[in-house]
C-alpha positions in Angstrom: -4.7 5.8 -13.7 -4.9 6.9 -10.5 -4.6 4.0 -7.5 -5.1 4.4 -3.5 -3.6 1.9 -1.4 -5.0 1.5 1.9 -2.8 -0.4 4.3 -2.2 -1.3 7.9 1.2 -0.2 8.6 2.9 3.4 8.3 5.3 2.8 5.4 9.1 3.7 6.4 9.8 6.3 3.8 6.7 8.3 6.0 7.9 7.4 9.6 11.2 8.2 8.6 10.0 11.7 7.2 7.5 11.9 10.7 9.5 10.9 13.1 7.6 7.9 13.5 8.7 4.1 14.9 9.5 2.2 11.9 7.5 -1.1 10.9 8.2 -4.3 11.7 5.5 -6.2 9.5 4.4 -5.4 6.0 7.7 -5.2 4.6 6.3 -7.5 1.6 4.2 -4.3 0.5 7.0 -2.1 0.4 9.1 -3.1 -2.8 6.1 -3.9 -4.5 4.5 -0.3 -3.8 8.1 1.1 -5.1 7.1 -1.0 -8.7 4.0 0.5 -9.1 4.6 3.9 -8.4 7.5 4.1 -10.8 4.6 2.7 -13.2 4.4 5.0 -16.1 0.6 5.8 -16.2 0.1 5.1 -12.4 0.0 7.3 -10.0 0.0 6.4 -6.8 -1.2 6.9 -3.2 -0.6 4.8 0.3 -3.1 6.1 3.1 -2.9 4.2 6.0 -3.9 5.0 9.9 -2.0 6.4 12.7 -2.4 7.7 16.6 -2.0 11.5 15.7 -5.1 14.1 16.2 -5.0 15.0 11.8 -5.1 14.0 8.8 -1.8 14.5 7.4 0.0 13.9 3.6 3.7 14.0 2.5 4.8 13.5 -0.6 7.7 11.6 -1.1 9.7 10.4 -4.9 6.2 11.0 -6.4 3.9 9.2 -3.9 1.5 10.6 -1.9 1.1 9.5 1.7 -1.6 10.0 3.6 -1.9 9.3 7.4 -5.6 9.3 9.2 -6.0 10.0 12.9 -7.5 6.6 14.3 -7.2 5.2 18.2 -7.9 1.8 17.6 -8.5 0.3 14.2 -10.2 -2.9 15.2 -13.2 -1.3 16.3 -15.4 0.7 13.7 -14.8 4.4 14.2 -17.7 6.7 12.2 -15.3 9.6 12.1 -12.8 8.1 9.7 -15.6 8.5 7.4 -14.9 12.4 7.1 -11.2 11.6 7.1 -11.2 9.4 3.8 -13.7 12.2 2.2 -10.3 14.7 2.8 -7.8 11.9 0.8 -10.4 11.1 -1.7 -11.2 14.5 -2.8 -8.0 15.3 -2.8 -6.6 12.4 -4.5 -9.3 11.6 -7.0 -8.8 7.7 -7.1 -9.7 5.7 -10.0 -9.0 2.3 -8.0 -9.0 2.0 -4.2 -6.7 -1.2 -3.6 -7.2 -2.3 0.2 -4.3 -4.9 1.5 -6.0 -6.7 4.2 -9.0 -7.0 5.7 -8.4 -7.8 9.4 -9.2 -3.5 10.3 -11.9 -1.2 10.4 -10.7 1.5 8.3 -10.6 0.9 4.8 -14.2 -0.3 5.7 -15.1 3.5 7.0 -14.0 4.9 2.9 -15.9 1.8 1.1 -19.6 2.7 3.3 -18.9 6.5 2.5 -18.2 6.0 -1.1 -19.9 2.6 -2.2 -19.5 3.4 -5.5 -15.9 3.9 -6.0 -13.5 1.0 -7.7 -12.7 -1.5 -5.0 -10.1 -4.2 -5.0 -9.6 -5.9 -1.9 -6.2 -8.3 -1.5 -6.5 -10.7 1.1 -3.8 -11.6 3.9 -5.8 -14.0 5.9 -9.1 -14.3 6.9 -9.8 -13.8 10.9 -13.8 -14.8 10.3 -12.5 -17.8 9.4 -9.2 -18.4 12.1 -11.4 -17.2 14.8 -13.4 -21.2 14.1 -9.2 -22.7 15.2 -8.2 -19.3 17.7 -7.7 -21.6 20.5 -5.1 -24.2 18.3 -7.0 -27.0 20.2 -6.6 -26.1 23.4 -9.3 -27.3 25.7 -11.9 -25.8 27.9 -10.3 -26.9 31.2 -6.7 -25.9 29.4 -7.8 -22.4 28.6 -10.0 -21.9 32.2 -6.9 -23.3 33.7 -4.9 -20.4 32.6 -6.6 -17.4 33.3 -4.5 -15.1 34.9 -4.2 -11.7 37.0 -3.4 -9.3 33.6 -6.3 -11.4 31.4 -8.8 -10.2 34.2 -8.0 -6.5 34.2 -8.2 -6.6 30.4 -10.9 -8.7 29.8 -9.1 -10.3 27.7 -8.8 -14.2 28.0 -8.2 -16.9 25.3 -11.7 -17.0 25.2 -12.7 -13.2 24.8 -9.8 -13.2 22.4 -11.5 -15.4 20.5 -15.0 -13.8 20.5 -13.0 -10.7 19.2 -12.1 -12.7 16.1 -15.5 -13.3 15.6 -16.7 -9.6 15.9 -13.8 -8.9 13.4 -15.2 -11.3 11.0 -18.4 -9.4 10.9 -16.5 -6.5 9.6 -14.5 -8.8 7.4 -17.5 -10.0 5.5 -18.8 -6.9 5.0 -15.8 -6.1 3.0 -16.1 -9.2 0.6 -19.8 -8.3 -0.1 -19.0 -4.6 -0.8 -16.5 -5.3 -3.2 -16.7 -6.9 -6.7 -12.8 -8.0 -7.0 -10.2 -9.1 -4.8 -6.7 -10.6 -5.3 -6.5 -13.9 -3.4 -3.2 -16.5 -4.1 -4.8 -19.9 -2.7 -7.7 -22.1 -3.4 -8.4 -21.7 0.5 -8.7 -17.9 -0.2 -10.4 -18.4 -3.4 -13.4 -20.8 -1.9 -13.8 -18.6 1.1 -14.1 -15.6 -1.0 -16.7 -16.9 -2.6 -18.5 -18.0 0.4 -19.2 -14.5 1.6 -19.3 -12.9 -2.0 -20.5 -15.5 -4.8 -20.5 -12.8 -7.4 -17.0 -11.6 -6.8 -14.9 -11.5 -9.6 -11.5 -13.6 -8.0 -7.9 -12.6 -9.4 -4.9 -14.4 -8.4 -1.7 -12.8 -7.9 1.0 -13.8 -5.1 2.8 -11.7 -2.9 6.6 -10.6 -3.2 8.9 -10.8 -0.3 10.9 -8.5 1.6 13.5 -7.0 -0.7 16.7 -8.2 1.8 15.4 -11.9 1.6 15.7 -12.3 -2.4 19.5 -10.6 -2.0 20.4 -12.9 1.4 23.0 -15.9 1.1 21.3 -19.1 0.8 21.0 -21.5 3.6 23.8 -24.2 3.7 24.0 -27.1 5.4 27.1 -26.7 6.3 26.8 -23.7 8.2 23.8 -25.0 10.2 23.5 -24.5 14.0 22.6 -28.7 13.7 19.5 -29.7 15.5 17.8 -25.8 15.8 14.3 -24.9 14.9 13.1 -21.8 14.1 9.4 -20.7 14.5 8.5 -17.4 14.0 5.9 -16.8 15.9 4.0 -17.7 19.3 1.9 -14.9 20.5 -1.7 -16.8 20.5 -2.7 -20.4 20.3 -3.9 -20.4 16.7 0.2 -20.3 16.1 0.5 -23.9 17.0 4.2 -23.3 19.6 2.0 -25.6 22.3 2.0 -28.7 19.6 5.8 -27.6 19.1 7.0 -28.1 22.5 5.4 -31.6 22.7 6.9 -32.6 19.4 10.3 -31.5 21.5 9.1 -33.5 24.3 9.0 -36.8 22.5 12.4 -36.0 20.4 14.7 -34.8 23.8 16.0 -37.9 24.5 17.3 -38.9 21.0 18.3 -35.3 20.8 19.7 -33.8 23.6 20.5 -30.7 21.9 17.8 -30.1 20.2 17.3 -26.0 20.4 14.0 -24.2 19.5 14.1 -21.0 18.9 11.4 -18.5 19.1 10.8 -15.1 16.9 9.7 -12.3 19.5 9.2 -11.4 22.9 9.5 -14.1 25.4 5.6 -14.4 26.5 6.5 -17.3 29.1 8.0 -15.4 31.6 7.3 -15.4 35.5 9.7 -15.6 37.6 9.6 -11.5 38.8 6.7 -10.5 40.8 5.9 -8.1 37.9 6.3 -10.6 35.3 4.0 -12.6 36.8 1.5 -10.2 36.8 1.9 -9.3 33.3 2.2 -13.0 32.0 -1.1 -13.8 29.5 -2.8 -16.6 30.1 -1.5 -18.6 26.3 1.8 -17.3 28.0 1.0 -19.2 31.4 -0.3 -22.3 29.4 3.4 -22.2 27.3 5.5 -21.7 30.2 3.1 -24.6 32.2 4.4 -27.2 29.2 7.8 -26.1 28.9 8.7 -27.0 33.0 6.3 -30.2 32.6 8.5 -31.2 29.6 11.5 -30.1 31.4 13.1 -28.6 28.6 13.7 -24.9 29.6 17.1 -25.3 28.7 15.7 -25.8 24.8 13.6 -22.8 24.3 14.8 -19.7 23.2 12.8 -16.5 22.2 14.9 -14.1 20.8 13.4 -11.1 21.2 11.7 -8.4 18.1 14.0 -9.1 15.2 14.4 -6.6 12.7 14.4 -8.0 8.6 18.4 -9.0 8.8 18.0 -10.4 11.7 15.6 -13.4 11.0 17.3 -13.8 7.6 20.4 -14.9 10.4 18.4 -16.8 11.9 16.5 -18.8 8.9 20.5 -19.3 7.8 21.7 -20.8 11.2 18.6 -23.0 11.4 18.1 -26.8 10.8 15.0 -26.2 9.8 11.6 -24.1 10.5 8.9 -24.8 11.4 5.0 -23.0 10.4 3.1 -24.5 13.2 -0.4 -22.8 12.5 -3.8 -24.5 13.0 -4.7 -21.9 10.4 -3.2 -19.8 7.7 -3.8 -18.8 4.1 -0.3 -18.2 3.0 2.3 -17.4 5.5 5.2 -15.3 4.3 7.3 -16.7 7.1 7.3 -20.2 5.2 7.9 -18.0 1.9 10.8 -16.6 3.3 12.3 -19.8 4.9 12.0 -21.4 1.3 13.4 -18.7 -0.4 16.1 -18.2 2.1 16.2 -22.9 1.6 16.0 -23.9 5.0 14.2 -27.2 5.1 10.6 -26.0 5.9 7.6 -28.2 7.9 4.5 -27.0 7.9 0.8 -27.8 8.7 -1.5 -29.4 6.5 -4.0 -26.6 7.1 -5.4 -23.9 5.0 -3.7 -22.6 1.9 -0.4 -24.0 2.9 -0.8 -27.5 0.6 -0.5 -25.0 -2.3 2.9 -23.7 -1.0 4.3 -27.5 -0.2 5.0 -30.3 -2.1 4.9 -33.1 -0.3 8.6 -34.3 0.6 9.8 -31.8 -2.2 9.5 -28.5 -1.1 8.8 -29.2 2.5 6.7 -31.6 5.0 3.6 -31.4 5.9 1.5 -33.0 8.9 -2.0 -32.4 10.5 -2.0 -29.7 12.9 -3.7 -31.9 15.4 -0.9 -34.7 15.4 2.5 -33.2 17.2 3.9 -37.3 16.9 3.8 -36.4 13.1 5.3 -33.2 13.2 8.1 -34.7 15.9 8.5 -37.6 13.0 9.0 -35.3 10.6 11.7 -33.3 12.4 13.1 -36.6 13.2 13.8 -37.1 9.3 14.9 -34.1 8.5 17.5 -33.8 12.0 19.0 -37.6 10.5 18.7 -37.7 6.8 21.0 -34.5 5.6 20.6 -35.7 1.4 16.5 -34.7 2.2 17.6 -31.3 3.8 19.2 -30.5 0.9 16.5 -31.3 -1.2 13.8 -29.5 0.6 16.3 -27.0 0.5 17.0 -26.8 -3.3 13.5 -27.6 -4.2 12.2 -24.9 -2.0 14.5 -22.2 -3.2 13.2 -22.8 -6.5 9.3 -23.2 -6.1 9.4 -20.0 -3.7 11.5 -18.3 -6.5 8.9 -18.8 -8.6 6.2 -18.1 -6.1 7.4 -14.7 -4.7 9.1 -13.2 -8.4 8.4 -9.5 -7.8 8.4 -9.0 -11.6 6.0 -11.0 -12.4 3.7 -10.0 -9.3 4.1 -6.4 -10.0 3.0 -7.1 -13.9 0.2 -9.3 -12.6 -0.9 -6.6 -10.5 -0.9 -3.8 -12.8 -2.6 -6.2 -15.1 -5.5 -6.8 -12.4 -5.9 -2.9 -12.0 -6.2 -2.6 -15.9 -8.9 -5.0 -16.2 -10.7 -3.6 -13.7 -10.6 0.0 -15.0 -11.6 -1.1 -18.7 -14.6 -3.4 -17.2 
């Protein structure tokens, strides 16, 4: 059985071999991929894009990669067409697996060969988050916070959002041209179904980054006491906005309460060139933070590599996945399977991650007072940290076994071969 992944990432095993910038997302496709191609009776290929001028393959411990010349992978691009007829008749797939469906170019193969074996797995849905883009932000808000670099981009909250929407054309076009995909949610299952009511739906979750199932467990003991972690805060839909006025309410009480921040500090204005380069979600965030007064509380750490937000899951009092949307987020994967005690929002497919004061909290995305009362509970009561904890470790354990996802998978691609 021959199987094609296409991805959205250059796997490291290619970049290294290119001289290319390593990845910093899709790491939960990477030990997974290693599982399949050791497969006996699979053979495997990864083609993904890249900003070269060919179409290039390597071939490394029995896996073919192949890497398609491509400028910008959100917009359709007809000459990636001719690109995917080089890797498939080279390659010969018997199955074309596409993780993701957020870019154009696994769309390009399935219109120039509609006939081929498609599987699509779904990540998350962006004709569906464009509908909560702007995290409830109003009009005046987001008007309010235009600023300098949004106007030479064209590219304010609200243009931001209206490219979501033109993504989720593309995005539906993928559901109707395929006739299976791997989903891991009833919110991925329904909405599959939606756009595709003859699709045949298989569920399989995701494994983890490999470092995360060998990294110490959290501990209580060796907590930085009253830090949160969020990792991320690049665009509204990420929730940091309700966040900060959960922080608000709790600063008094709390006085060193710390939040912590995954990535590049997007608040930042106080150089003349920062200022022009400051976004306007950035503008809004760093608009809250001096209203609140608590610039001494937040912390963005800067791009953190795999080890590196294990640390800081481990030093944590607990994390927080602040999204007004999401399907399955592996951040609150890892935080469980890592056992920090994990809130999250009552959105999405997130209520089949949590159980309610087991494995986590939960609390509409809409009401920060909740989400402050639940850090509340967890900063004062330490026998429920250590039960989110231990509970957590266990359900994600469960959730994210890379055995029994790899054997599901394989599973799915027999099925579909013999049908």
């Amino acid at each position: 059985m021959k199987v094609l992944w296409i991805v959205n990432t250059v796997f490291p095993k290619p970049s290294d071999a290119l001289g290319l910038s390593k990845p910093l997302s899709g790491g939960w496709m990477f030990g997974l991929a290693d599982k399949v191609g050791k497969c006996d009776g699979v053979e495997l290929a990864i083609a993904s894009v890249y900003k070269g001028t060919a179409v290039k393959k390597i071939t490394i411990d029995e896996v073919d990669y192949f890497l398609l010349p491509c400028k910008n992978n959100i917009k359709y691009d007809n000459r990636i067409e001719e690109y995917w007829k080089q890797v498939c008749e080279q390659f010969k797939p018997d199955i074309i697996h596409i993780h993701g469906t957020e870019f154009a170019h696994g769309l390009a193969c399935m219109r120039k060969f509609p006939n081929l074996s498609y599987i699509v797995s779904i990540q998350g849905l962006v004709s569906v988050y464009a509908k909560y883009y702007l995290g409830g932000m109003s009009f005046l808000e987001v008007l309010k916070s235009i600023t300098f670099r949004d106007v030479v981009r064209n590219n304010n909250l609200f243009q931001a959002k209206n490219e979501f929407k033109k993504r989720g054309i593309l995005e539906k076009e993928y559901l109707r041209r395929t006739k299976h995909v791997i989903g891991r949610t009833q919110w991925d299952s329904v909405h599959s179904r939606v756009y595709n009511a003859k699709v045949n739906y298989h569920f399989c979750n995701e494994s983890l980054r490999n470092n995360f199932y060998e990294a110490d467990k959290w501990n209580i003991n060796d907590k930085n006491d009253f830090t949160i972690f969020c990792s991320q805060a690049i665009y509204p839909l990420k929730g940091l906005h309700q966040v900060l006025k959960a922080v608000e309410i709790l600063k008094n009480d709390f006085p060193k309460i710390k939040l912590k921040i995954a990535g590049t500090n997007i608040t930042k204005r106080k150089t003349i060139i920062e200022k022009i380069k400051i976004s306007g979600y950035g503008l809004y965030l760093n608009r809250l933070i001096h209203k609140f007064g608590i610039q001494e509380m937040v912390e963005f750490t800067g791009k953190l590599d795999e080890n590196q937000m294990i640390r800081e899951y481990q030093k944590a009092h607990l994390f927080i996945c602040s999204s007004s949307i999401e399907n399955s987020p592996n951040s609150l994967g890892e935080a469980q399977l890592i056992g920090v005690p994990s809130i999250a929002t009552y959105v999405g497919g997130i209520p089949d991650m949590i159980e309610e004061g087991n494995t986590g909290l939960m609390y509409r995305f809409e009401e920060y007072e909740m989400l402050a009362n639940n850090i509340r509970k967890i900063f004062d009561d330490n026998n429920l940290a250590i039960k989110l904890s231990e509970k957590g470790i266990i359900a994600s354990d469960i959730r994210h076994n890379g055995d029994i996802n790899y054997k599901q998978t394989i599973k799915v691609y027999n099925l579909i071969l013999n049908s």
